[in-house]
N, C-alpha and C positions, 0 to 999 in steps of 0.2 A: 844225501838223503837223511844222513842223522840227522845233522845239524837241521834241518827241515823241522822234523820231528821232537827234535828238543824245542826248538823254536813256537812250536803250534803246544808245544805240551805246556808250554812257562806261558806263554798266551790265554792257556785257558785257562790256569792257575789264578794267571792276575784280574783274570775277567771271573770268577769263582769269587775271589776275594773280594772284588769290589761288589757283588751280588751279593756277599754275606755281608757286607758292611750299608748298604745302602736297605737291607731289607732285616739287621738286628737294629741302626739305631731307631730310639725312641719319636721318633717323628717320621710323619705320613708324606713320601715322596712320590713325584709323581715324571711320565715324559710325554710329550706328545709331537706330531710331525709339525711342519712348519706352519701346515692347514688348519693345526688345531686337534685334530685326532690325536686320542690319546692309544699309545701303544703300549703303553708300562706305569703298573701300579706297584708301590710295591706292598711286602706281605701286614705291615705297619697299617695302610689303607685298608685295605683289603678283608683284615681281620676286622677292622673296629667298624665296617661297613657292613659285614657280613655278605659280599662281594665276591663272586668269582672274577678271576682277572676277561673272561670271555663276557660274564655279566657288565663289567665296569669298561671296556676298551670300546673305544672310539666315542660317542657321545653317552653312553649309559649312564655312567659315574654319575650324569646330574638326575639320576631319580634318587639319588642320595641326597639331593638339597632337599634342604626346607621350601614347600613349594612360597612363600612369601619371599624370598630370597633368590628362588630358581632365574627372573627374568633378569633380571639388574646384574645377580653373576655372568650369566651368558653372555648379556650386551655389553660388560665391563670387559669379558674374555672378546671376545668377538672384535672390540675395539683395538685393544693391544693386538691381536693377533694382525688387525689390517694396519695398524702404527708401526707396529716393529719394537713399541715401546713395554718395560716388564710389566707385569701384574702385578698391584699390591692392594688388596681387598680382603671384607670379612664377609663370611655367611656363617650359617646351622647347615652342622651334616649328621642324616641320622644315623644312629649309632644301630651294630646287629640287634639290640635290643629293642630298637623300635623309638628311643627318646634319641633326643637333639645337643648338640653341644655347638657351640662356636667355634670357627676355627679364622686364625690369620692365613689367606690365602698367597703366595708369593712365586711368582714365577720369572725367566730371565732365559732371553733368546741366544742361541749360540749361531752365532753367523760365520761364514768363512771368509777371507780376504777381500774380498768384494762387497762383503754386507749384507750379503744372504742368508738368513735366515736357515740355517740346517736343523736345527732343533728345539725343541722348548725342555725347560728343566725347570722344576717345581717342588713346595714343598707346604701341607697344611699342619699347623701349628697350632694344638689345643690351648683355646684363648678364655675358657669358660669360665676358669676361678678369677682369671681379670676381672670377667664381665660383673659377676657377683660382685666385688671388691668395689668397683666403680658404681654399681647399681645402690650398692648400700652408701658409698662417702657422698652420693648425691642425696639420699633420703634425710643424712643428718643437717647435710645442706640447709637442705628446704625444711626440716625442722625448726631450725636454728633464724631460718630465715622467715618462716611462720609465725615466732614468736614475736620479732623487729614488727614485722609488718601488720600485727593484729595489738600492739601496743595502744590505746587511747591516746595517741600523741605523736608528734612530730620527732623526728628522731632522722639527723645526718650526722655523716662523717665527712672529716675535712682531711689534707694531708699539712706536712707541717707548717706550709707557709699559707694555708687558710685554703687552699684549691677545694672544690667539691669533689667526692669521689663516693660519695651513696645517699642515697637518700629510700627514705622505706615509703613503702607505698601508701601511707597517711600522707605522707607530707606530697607526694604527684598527684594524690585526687587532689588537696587543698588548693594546691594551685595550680590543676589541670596543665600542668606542662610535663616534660621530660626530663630525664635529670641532664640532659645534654641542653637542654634551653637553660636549665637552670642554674649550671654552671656560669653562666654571665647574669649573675642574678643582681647585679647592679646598674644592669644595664636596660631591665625588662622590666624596671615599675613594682618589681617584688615588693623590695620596700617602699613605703611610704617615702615621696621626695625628703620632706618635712624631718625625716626621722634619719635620710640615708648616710647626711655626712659624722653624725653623731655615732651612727652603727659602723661607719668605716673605721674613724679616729678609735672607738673600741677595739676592735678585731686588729687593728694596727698593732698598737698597745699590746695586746695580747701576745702575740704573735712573737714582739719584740722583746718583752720581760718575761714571757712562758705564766703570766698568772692566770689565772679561772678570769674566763669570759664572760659573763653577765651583762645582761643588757636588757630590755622592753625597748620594744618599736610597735608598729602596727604595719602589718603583711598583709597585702592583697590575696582575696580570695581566687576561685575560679569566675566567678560570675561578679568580678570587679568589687565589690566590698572589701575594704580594710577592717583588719580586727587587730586588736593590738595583745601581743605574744612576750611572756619571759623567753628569753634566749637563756640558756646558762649552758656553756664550753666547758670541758675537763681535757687536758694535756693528758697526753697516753705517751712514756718517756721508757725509753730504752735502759739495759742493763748501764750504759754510759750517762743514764740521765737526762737526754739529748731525748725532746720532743719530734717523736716520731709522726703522729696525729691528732686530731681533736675528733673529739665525743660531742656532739651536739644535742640537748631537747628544747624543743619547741613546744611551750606550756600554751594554750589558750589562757588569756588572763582578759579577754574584754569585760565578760559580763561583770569582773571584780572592777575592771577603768570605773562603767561605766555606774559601778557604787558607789566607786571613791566619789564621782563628782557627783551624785547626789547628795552622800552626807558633807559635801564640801557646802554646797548648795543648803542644805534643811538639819607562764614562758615554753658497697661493689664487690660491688660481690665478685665473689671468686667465680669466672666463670671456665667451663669443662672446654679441655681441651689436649687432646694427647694423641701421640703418633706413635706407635710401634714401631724400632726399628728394626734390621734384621737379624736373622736369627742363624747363628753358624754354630757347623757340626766338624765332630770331631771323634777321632779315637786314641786311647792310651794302654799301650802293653807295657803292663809294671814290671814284668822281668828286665826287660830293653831302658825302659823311660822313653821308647819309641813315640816319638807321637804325628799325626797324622790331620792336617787343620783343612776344612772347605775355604775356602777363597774369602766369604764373607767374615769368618772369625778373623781374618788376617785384616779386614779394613775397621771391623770394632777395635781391636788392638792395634790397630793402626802400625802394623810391622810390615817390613818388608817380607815380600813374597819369595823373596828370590833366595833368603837366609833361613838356615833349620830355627824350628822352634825347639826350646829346649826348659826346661820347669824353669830352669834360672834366668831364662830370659824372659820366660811369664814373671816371674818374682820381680824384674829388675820394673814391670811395668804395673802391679798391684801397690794399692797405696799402702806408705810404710804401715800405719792404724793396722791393717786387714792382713798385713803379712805373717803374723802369726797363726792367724785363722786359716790361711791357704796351708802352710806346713802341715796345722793338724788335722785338716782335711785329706791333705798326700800322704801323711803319716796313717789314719786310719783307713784309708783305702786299701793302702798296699798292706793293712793286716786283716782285713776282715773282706768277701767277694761279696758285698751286696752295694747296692743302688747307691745312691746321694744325692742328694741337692743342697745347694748351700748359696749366698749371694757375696756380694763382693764388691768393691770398689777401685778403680783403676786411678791412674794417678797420670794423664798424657801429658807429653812435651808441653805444648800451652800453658801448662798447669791447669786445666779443666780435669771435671772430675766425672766418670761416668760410674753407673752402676751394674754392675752383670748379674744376671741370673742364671747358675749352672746348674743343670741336671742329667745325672750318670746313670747307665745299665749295666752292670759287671754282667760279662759273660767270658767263653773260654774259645779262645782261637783254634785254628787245627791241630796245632802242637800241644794243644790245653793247658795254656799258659794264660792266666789270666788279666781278663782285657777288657776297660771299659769303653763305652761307646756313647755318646753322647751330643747333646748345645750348651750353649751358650746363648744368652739374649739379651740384649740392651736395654737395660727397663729404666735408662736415665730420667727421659719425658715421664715416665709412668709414677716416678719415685719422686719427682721434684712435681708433680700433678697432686699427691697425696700429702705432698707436705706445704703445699699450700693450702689445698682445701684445710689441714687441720690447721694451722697456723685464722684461716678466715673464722673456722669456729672457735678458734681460741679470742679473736678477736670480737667475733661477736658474743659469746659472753661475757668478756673485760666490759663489752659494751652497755651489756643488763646491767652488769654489776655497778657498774660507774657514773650509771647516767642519774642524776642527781633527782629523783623519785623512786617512790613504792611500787616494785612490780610483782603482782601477784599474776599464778595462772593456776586458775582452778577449775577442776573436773565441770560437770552439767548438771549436777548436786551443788555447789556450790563450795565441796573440801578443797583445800589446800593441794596441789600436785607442785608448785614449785614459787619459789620468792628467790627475786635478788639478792645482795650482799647488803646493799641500804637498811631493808626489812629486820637482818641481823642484825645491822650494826645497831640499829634504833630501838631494837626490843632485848637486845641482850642476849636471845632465842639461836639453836640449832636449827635446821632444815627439819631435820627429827622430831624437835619440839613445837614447830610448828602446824605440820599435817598432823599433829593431836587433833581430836574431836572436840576439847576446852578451850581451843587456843582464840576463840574469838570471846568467850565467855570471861576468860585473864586477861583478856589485853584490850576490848572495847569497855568502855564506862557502862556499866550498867544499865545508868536511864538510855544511853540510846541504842542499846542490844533492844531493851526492852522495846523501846521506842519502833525501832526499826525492824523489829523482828518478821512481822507479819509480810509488810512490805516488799523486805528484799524478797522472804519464800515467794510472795507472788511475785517477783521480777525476773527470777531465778527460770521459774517458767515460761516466759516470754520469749523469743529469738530479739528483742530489741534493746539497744544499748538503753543504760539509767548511771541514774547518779542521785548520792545523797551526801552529808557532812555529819562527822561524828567524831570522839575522840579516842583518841588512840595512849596508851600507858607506854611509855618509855624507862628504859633502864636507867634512868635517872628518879622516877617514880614520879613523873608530873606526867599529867593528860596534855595533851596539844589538841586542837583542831585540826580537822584533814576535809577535804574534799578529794570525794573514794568516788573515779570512774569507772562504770563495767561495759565490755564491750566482748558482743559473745562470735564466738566462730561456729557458723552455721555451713555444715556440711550434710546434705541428703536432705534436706529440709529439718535437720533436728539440732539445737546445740550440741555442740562437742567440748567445749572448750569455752573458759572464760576468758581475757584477758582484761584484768585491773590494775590501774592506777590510782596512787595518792598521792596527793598534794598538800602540803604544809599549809595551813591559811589561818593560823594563830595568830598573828598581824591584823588580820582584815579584823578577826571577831572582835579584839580587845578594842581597836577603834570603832568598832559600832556601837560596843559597852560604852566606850567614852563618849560617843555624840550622843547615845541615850541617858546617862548622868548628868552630860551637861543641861538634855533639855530638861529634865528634872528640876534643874537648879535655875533654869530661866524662867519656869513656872513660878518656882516660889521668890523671886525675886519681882516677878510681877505684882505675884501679891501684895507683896512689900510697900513694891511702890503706889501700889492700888489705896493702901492703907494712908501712908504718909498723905497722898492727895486727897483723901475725901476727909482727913482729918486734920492734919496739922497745918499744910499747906492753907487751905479754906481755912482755919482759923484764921492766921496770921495776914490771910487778903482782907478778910473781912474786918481786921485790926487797921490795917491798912487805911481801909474806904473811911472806917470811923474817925479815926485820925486825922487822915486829908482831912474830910467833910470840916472837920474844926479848925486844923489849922485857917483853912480857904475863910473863916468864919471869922481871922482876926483880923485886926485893922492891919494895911502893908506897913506901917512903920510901928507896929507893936514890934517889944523886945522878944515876947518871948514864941514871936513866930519864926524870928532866927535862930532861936535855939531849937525847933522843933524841924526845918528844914533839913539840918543832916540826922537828924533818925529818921526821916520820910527817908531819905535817899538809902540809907542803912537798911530798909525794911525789903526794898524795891531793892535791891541788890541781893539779901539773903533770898528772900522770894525766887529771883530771877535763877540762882544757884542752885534752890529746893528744886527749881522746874530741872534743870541742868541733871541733878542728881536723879531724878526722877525716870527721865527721859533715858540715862545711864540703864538705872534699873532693868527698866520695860524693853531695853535694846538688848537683843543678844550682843551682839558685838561680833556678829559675823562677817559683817561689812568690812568692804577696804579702809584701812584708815590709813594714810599719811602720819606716823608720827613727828616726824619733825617739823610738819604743816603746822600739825596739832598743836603739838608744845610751845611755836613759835607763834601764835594766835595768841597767847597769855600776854604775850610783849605789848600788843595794842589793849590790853586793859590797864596798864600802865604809861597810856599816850601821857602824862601829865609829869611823866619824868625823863624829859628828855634827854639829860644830859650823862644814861645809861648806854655804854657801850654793847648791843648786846649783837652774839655772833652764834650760829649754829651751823655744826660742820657734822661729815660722815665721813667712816672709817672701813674699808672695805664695800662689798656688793650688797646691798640692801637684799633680803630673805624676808619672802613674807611670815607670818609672825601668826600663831593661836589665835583665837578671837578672846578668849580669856587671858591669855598673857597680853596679849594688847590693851585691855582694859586697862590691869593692875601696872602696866607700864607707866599707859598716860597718867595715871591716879598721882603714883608715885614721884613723874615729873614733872607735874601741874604743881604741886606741894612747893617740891625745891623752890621751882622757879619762882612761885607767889613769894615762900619765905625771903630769896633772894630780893626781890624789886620791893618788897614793902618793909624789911628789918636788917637788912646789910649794910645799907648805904653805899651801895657797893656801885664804883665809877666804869666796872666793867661784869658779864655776865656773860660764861660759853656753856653751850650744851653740845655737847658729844655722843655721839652714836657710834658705836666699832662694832664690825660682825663681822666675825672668827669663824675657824669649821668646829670650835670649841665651846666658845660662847656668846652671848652679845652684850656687851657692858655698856650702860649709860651715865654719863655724868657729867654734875654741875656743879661748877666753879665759879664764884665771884671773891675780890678782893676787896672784901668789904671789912667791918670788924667784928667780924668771927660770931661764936656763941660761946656764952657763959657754958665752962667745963659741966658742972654743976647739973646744968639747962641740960647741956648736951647729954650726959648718963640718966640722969632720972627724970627728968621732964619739968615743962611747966606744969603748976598745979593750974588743973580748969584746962589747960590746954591738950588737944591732942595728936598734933603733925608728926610728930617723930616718930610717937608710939605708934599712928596709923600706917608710916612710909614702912615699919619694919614690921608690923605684924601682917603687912601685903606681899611685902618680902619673903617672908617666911611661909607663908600660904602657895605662894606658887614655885616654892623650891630655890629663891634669887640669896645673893647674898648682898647685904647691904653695908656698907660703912663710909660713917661720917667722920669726917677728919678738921680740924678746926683750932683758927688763934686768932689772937687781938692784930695781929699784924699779917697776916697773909690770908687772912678771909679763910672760907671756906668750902670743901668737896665733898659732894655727893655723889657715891660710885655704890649703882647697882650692875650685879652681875649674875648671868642667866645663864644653865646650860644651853646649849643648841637644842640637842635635844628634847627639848623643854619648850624651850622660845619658840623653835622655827616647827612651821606644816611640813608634813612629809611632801617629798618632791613627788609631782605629777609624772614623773618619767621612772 
């Protein structure tokens, strides 16, 4: 009968203790029958529901849901309860005060040997500060991702071996695809055929040396138009230097193609995703170091069940880094009886790494010894979720910052709220010194502040993208040209937000100044020869006619009609050369010319000396050539050659053409006898070939030198920069 009695009395003791322990710790447990009735809340529940346990048993509890959540709970419980399988779900439960919180819902069937179902065991877990936390890392997301996408321009990223991995949403309207179609974008006509193996053999290149990717092609639009785009890539290289990614913008440059050939003629986002795992309880009496683990904390910790837990064999599984932070967290527990929380990092077999979040209730046992009560929670997913999403916004500002244009984003007033690191680097300027109210006033040119002032305020009002060119002051103190795009974000029908772009086009303008100078000078060159012909030339015909008319007037065996037959032809030859020179004049020179055609046509005005070897050979890939520098070319090697075939005597005659990525030199050699030293430094008097091949020379930047002797004849080597000589390439 004792032993009975002790027996029912240690029974109810341990059933007591596990009532105090199930309804002090800090989480909401819950039981119900196999059917789903629930018969046990405990006081955790209860309180924050403001709940009687009569109120809340059997189905009540769900007038606590959030009714947006109430059916999808039920049918989720409903399911598991006719599966057999646990519960792991979120809703809102309203709190006694009448607001809502989240909670992780988690439940798990206790069956008997057979597989029956005897009980459900449960527990809700306030999830609300997640929820916040998540709701905000997604906001800066889509900020971040805001800006990408409201850019005036084409903007991808690639991984290191060229893959696609984002594309912003300019660049999916442009070419109404996907970025999963577009990922084989060599294969779908993106690029121009014409353009595609030129743009592969780059991106190879790239790839393979890690340099800056630059390229123009021309990209099919949505509605099948090609337009031709600067490409320009930047390598994004890890602490080891090792090219992690590329940075892509894609510039619109057609309507600039489609200048040039006028004046020829006249450039993944992180997505959400995370799983809560589970969440174990426990208790710790600090007098003992007793401690007391639910089942679940044993499979986060991944320890055997069947062995005591003891602090040092928690130690032996916390990672080394974090081990001192566990001591002074056990060290100030066990001096001070209040709460805790703290996070953690474990270090499992695998060598994987999880993260734990602990949170403690000090309270006082029956012996009033003090005793905490508490979880633990696996916030691995949660922790490596946040450290991606920042890692994405760390990349997508590397991204602003490096993409090789001016990105401005300004208010719906038109001030300054944010510029990339470009903007910096180019003006010298802070962030700070930029949202000044001066800062377009310092740093645009005057005339086209002025210019443009009125303008942009009425553009500024408008919701519709614009654009204008203007110059910009650099910290080097020179104006550039830019072409400044605005493109505004219209939210609720009203601007919110600018987003602007500029673009570098100091290139383009300075070649427009030049084909405008040039026609200046083809003007008056017309004139020129406008003049020579109505004047000199018509003398000299009309000398001419006089002439003949007499000689025709002497008898054929007069003497001295043979002597007047070679000044006819003398006259009729300068004439024929005034027309020559004339024709020159009045020609731009834009046309194609053949130079070696050209210079090689002089050889047939000398048909009458045939026993000239003469050869003309080419020295690398012919470059087309200035229309101006082509002029002063042939001018130059019409000279040599004439001086050659008519005062050398020379048994052989080579003209040479070489182009370099340097320069293009030309020259003429014959082994004839040479030129008087004399001749050669100051000239003949009355004459003027040497003085004219070098002061042509000197005009258009070339260098010229003659070299010469009585015994090896003599060379003519003019030499030209490239950049000088040759037209900018069409690509």
């Amino acid at each position: 009968m004792r032993l009975t009695s002790r027996k029912r009395a240690q029974e109810a003791l341990a059933a007591s203790e596990r009532d105090l322990i199930i309804n002090t710790i800090p989480t909401a447990a819950w039981t119900t029958r196999p059917d789903g009735y629930c018969d046990f809340l405990n006081q955790v529940w209860l309180d924050y529901a403001g709940m009687t346990a009569e109120q809340a048993q059997g189905w009540g509890w769900a007038e606590a849901i959030h009714p947006d959540d109430r059916k999808k709970l039920v049918e989720d419980w409903q399911s598991c309860l006719a599966s057999g399988t646990p519960v792991d779900t979120e809703a809102r439960i309203r709190r006694f005060d009448g607001s809502y919180r989240w909670f992780l819902i988690r439940g798990n069937p206790l069956k008997d040997e057979g597989g029956n179902i005897l009980k459900w065991y449960g527990t809700c877990v306030d999830i609300e500060d997640r929820k916040r936390v998540e709701e905000a890392l997604h906001a800066r997301e889509l900020s971040w991702r805001q800006i990408v996408d409201n850019i005036p321009g084409l903007v991808a990223t690639m991984g290191a071996m060229g893959e696609v991995e984002f594309l912003n949403r300019q660049t999916l309207e442009y070419f109404g695809k996907t970025t999963e179609e577009l990922k084989d974008w060599a294969l779908i006509s993106a690029v121009h055929p014409n353009d595609l193996p030129r743009v592969i053999e780059a991106r190879k290149k790239s790839i393979e040396t890690g340099q800056i990717y630059e390229v123009e092609h021309r990209c099919r639009r949505a509605d099948g138009v090609y337009r031709w785009f600067q490409v320009r890539g930047l390598p994004v290289r890890d602490a080891e230097n090792k090219i992690t990614a590329w940075y892509l913008l894609l510039t619109d440059i057609d309507d600039r193609k489609h200048a040039e050939e006028e004046l020829k003629r006249s450039e993944a986002f992180l997505t959400e995703g995370q799983r809560l795992s589970g969440t174990g309880s426990f208790s710790w009496c600090v007098a003992t170091d007793e401690l007391t683990w639910s089942e679940q904390l044993y499979r986060i910790f991944e320890f055997d069940e069947h062995l005591p837990v003891t602090l040092e064999r928690i130690g032996s599984r916390v990672y080394p880094d974090d081990l001192p932070l566990l001591q002074d967290m056990i060290e100030r527990a066990r001096r001070a009886a209040s709460d805790f929380e703290y996070e953690h990092r474990l270090l499992m077999p695998d060598q994987s790494v999880k993260h734990i979040h602990l949170f403690a209730h000090a309270t006082r046992d029956k012996y009033g010894r003090l005793e905490y009560v508490g979880a633990a929670q696996d916030v691995t997913q949660h922790r490596l979720a946040e450290e991606a999403l920042q890692s994405s916004e760390r990349n997508l500002s590397l991204m602003i910052d490096v993409i090789p244009t001016f990105i401005h984003v300004l208010r719906s007033d038109g001030s300054v709220l944010y510029v990339n690191q470009a903007v910096l680097d180019y003006t010298g300027l802070t962030l700070e010194d930029v949202k000044k109210s001066d800062y377009r006033a310092r740093f645009f040119h005057p005339e086209d502040v002025e210019r443009l002032r009125e303008e942009r305020r009425e553009a500024l009002t408008r919701a519709v993208p614009f654009e204008n060119e203007q110059r910009v002051l650099g910290k080097d103190g020179r104006y550039r040209w830019f072409l400044v795009r605005y493109n505004p974000l219209v939210e609720e029908g009203r601007v919110t937000r600018w987003y602007v772009s500029a673009t570098e086009i100091e290139s383009r303008k300075q070649e427009e100044e030049r084909v405008r100078q040039e026609n200046v000078r083809l003007e008056e060159r017309t004139r020129i020869a406008r003049e020579l012909h109505d004047t000199l030339l018509q003398t000299c015909l009309g000398a001419l006619f006089q002439l003949g008319a007499a000689v025709e007037s002497l008898a054929p065996d007069s003497q001295v009609k043979s002597k007047f037959d070679p000044i006819l032809q003398l006259m009729e030859q300068g004439i024929d050369e005034g027309r020559n020179a004339i024709q020159c004049l009045r020609s731009s020179g834009s046309g194609p010319m053949d130079l070696v055609a050209a210079l090689s046509a002089v050889r047939q005005e000398f048909s009458t000396q045939p026993g000239v070897d003469y050869r003309a050979t080419v020295v690398g890939q012919q470059q087309p050539l200035r229309s101006a520098i082509q002029q002063e070319i042939y001018s130059i090697g019409r000279e040599a050659l004439v001086n050659a075939f008519c005062h050398s005597g020379a048994k052989r005659i080579d003209l040479e053409l070489e182009y370099t990525d340097r320069n293009l030199t030309m020259r003429v050699r014959d082994n004839g006898r040479g030129i008087d030293q004399q001749v050669l430094y100051a000239g003949r008097k009355g004459h003027w070939g040497l003085t004219g091949m070098r002061e042509r020379a000197t005009r258009i930047g070339g260098l010229l030198k003659i070299s010469s002797s009585a015994t090896g004849g003599t060379e003519i080597q003019l030499s030209i920069p490239s950049d000088v000589a040759f037209q900018l390439s069409a690509n």
